[in-house]
HTML snippet that shows the backbone in 3Dmol.js (N, CA, C, O; Angstrom):
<script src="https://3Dmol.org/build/3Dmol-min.js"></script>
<div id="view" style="width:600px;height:400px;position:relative"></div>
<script>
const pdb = `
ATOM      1  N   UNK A   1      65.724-142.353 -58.774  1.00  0.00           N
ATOM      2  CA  UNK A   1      67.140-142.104 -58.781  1.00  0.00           C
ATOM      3  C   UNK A   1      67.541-141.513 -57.429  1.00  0.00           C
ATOM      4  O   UNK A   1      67.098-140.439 -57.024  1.00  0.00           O
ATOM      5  N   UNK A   2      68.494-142.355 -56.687  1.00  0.00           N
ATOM      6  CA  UNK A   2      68.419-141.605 -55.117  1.00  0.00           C
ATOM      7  C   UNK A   2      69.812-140.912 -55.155  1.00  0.00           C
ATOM      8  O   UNK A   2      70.827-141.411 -55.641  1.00  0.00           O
ATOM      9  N   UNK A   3      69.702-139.591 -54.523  1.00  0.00           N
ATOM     10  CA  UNK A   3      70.516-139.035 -54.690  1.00  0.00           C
ATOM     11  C   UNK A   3      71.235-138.054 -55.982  1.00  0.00           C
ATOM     12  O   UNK A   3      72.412-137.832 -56.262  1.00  0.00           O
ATOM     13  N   UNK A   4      69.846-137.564 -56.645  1.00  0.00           N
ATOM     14  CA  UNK A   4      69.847-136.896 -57.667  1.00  0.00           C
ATOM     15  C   UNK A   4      69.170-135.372 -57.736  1.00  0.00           C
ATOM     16  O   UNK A   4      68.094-135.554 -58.305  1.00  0.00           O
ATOM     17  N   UNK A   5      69.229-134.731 -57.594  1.00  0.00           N
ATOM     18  CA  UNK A   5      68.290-133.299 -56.927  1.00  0.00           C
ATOM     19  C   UNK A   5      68.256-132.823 -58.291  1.00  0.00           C
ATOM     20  O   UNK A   5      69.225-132.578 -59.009  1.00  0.00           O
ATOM     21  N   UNK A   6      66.403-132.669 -58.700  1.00  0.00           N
ATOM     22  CA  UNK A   6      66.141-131.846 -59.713  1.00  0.00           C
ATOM     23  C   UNK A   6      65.488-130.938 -59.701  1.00  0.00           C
ATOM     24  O   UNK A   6      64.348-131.012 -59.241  1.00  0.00           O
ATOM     25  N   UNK A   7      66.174-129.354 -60.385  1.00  0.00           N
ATOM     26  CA  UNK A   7      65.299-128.298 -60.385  1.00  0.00           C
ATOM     27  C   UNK A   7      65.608-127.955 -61.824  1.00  0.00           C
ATOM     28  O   UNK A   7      66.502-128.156 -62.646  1.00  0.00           O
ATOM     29  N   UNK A   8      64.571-127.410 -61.747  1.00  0.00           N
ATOM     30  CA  UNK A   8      63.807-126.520 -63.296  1.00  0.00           C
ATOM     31  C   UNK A   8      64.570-125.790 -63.554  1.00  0.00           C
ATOM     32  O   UNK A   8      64.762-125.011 -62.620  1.00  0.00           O
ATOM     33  N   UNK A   9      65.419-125.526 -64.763  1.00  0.00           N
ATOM     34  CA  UNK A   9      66.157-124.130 -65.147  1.00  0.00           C
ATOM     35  C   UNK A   9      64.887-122.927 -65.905  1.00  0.00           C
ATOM     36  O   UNK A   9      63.936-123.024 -66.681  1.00  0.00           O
ATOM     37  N   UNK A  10      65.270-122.312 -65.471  1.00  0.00           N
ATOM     38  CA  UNK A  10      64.208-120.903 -65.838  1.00  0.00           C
ATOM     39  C   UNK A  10      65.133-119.635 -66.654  1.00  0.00           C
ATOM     40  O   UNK A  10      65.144-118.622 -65.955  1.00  0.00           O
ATOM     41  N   UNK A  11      65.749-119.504 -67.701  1.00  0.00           N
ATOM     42  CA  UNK A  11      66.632-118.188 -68.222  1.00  0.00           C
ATOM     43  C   UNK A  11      65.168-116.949 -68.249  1.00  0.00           C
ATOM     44  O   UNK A  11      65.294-115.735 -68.083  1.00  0.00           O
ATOM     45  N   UNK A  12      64.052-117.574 -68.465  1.00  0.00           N
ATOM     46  CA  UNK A  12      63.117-116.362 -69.008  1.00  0.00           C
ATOM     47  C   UNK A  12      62.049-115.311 -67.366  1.00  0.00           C
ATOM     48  O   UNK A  12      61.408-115.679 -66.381  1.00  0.00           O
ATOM     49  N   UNK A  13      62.318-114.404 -67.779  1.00  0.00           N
ATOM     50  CA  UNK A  13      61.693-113.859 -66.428  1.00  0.00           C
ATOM     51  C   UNK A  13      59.610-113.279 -67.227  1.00  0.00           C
ATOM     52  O   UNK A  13      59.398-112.483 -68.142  1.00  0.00           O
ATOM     53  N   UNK A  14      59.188-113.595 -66.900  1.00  0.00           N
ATOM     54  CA  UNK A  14      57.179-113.085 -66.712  1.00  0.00           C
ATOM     55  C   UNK A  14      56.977-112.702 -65.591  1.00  0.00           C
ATOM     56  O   UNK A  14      57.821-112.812 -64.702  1.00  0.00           O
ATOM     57  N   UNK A  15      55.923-112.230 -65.440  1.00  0.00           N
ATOM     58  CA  UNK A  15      54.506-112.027 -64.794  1.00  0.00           C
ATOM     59  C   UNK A  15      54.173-113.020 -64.039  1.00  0.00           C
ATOM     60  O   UNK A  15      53.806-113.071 -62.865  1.00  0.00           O
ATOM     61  N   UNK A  16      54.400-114.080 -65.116  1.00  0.00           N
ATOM     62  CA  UNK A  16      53.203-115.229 -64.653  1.00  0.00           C
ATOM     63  C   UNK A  16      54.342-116.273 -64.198  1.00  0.00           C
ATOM     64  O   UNK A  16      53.958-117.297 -63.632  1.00  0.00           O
ATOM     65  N   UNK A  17      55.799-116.065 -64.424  1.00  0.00           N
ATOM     66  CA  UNK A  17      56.640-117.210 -64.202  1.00  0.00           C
ATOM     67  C   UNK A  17      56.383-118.322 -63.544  1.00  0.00           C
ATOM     68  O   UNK A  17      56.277-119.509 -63.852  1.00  0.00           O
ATOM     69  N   UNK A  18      56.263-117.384 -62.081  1.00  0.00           N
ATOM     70  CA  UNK A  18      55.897-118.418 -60.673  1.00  0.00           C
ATOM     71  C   UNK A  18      54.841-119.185 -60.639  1.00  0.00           C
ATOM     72  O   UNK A  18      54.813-120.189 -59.929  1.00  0.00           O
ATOM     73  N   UNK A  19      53.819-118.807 -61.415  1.00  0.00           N
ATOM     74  CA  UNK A  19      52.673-119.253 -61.625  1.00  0.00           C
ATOM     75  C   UNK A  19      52.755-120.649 -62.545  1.00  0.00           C
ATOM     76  O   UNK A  19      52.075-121.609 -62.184  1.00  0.00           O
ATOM     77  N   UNK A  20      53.449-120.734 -63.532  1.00  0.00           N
ATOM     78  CA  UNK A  20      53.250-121.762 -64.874  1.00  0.00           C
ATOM     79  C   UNK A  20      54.580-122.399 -64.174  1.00  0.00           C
ATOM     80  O   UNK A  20      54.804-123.520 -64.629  1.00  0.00           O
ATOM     81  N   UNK A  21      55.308-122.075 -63.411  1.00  0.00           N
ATOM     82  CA  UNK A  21      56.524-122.484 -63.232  1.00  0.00           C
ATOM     83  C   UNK A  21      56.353-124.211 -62.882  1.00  0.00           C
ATOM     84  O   UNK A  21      57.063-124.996 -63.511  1.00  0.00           O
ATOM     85  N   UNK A  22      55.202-124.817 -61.667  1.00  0.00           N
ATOM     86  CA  UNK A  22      55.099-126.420 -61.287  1.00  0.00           C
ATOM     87  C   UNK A  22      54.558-126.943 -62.128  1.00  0.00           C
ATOM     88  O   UNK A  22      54.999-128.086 -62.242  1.00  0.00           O
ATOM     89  N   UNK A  23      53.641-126.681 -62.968  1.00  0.00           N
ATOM     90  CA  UNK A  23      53.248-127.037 -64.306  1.00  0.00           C
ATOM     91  C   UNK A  23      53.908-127.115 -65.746  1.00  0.00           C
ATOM     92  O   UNK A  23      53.658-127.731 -66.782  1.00  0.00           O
ATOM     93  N   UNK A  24      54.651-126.408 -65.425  1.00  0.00           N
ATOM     94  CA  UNK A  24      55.864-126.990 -66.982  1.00  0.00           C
ATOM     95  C   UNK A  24      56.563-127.345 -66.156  1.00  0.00           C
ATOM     96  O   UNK A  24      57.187-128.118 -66.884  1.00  0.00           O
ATOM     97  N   UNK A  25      57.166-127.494 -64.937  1.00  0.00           N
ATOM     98  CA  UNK A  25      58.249-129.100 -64.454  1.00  0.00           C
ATOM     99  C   UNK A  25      57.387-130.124 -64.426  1.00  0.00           C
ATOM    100  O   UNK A  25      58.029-131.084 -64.852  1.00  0.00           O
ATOM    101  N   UNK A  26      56.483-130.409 -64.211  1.00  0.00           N
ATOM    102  CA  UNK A  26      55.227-131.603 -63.753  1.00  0.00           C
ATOM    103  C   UNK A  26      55.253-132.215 -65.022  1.00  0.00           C
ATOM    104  O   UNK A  26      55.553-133.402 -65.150  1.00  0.00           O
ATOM    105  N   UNK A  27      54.898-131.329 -66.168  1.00  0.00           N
ATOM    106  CA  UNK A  27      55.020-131.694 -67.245  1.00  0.00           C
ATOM    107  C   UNK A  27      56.229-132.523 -68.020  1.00  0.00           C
ATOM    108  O   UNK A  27      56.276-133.567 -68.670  1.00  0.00           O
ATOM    109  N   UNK A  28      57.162-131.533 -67.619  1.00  0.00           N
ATOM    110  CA  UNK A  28      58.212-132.325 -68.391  1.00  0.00           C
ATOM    111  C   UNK A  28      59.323-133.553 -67.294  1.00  0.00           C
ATOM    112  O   UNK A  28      60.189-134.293 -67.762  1.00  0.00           O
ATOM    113  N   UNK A  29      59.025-133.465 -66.128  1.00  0.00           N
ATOM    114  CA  UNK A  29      59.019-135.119 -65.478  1.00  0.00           C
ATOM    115  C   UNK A  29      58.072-136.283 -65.793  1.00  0.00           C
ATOM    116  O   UNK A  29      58.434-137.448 -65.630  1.00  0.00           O
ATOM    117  N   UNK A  30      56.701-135.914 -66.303  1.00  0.00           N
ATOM    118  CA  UNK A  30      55.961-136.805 -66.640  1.00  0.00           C
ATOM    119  C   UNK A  30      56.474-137.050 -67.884  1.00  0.00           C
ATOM    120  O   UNK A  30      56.676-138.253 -68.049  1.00  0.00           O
ATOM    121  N   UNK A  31      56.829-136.201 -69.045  1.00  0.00           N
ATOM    122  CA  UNK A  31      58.081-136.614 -70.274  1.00  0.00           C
ATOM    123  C   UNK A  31      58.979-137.490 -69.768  1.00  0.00           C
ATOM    124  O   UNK A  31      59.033-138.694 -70.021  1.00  0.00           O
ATOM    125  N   UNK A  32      59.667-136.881 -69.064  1.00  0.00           N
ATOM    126  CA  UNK A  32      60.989-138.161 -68.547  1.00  0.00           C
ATOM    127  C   UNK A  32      60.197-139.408 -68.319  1.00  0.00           C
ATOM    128  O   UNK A  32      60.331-140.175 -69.273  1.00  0.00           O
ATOM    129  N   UNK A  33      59.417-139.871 -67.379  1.00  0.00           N
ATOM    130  CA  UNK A  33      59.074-140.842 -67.034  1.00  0.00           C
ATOM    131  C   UNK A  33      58.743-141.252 -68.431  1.00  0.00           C
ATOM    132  O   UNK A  33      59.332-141.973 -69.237  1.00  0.00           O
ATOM    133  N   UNK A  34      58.295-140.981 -68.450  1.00  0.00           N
ATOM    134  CA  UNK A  34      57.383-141.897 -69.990  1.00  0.00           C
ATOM    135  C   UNK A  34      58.403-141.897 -71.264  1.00  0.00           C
ATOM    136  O   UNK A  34      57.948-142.512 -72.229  1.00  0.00           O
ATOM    137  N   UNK A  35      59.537-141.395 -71.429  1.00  0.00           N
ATOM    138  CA  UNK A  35      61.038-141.594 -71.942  1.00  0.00           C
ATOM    139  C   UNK A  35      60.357-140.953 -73.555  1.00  0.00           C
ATOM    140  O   UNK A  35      60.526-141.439 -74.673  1.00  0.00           O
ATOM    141  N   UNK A  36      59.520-139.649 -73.144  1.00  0.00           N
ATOM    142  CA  UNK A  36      59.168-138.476 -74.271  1.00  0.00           C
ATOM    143  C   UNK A  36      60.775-137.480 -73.848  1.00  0.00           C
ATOM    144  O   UNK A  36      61.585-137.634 -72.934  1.00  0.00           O
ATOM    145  N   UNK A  37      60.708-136.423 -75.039  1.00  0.00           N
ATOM    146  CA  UNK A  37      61.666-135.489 -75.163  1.00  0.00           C
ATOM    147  C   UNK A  37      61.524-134.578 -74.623  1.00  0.00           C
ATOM    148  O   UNK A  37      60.614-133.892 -75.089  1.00  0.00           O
ATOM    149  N   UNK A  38      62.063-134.135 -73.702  1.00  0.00           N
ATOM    150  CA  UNK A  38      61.938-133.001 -72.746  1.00  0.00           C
ATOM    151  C   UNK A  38      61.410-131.670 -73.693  1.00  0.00           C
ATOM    152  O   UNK A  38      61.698-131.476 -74.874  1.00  0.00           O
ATOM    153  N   UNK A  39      60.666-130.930 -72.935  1.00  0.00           N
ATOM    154  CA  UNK A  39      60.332-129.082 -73.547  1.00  0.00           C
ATOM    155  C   UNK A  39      61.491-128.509 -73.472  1.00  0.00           C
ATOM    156  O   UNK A  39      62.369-128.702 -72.631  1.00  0.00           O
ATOM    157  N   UNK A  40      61.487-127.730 -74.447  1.00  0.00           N
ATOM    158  CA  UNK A  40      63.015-126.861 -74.824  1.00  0.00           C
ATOM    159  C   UNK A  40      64.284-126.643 -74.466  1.00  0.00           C
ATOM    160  O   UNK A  40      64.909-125.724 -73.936  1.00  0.00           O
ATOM    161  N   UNK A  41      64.615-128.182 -75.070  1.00  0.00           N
ATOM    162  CA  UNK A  41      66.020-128.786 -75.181  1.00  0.00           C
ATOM    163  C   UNK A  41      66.676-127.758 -76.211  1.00  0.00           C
ATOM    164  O   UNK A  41      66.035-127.462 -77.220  1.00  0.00           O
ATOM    165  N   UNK A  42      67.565-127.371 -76.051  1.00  0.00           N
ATOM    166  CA  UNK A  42      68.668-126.581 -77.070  1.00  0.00           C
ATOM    167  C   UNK A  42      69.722-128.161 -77.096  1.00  0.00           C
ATOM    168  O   UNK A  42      70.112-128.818 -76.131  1.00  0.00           O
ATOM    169  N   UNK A  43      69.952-128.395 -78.558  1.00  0.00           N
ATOM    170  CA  UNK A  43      71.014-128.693 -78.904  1.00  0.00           C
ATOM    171  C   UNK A  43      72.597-128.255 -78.466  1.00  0.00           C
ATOM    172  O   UNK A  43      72.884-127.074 -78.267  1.00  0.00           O
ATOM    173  N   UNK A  44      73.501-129.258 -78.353  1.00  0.00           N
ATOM    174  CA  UNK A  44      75.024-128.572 -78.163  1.00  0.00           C
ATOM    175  C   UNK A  44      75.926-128.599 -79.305  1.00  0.00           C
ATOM    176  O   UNK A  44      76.951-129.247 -79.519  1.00  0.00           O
ATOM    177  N   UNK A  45      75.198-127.610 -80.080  1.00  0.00           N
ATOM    178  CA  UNK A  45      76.014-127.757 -81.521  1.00  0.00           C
ATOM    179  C   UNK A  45      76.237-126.260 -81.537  1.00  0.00           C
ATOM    180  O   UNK A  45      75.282-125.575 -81.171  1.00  0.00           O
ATOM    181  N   UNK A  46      77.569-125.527 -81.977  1.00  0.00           N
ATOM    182  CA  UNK A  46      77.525-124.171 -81.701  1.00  0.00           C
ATOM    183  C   UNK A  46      76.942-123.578 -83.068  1.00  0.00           C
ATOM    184  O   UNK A  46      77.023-124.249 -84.097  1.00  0.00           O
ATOM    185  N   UNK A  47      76.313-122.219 -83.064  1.00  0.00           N
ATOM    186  CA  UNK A  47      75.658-121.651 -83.931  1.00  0.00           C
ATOM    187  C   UNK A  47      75.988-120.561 -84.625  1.00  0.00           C
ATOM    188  O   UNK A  47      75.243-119.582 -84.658  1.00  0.00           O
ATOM    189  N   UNK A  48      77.430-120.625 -85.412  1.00  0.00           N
ATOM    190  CA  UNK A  48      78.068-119.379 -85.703  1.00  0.00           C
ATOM    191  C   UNK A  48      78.903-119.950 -86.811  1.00  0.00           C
ATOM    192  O   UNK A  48      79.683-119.227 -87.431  1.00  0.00           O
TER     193      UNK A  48
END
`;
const viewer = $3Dmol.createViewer("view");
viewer.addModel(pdb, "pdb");
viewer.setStyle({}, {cartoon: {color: "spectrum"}});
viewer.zoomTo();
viewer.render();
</script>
């Protein structure tokens, strides 16, 4: 996709963030490619 810039959203702060951080994006681009369901998708349905 040219002209598409993707970065990782992160809300959660660790220790180890920086660390696991290229490995759960790696992961879940290799999801995309392979047209699996991304890791922790929240729904847009409100919850109240």
């Amino acid at each position: 996709m040219p002209n598409v810039p993707i970065s990782p959203h992160t809300a959660a702060v660790s220790a180890r963030r920086n660390e696991r951080l290229p490995a759960v994006f790696t992961a879940d681009l290799r999801r995309y490619v392979d047209g699996d369901e991304l890791s922790g998708l929240v729904g847009a349905v409100p919850h109240y």
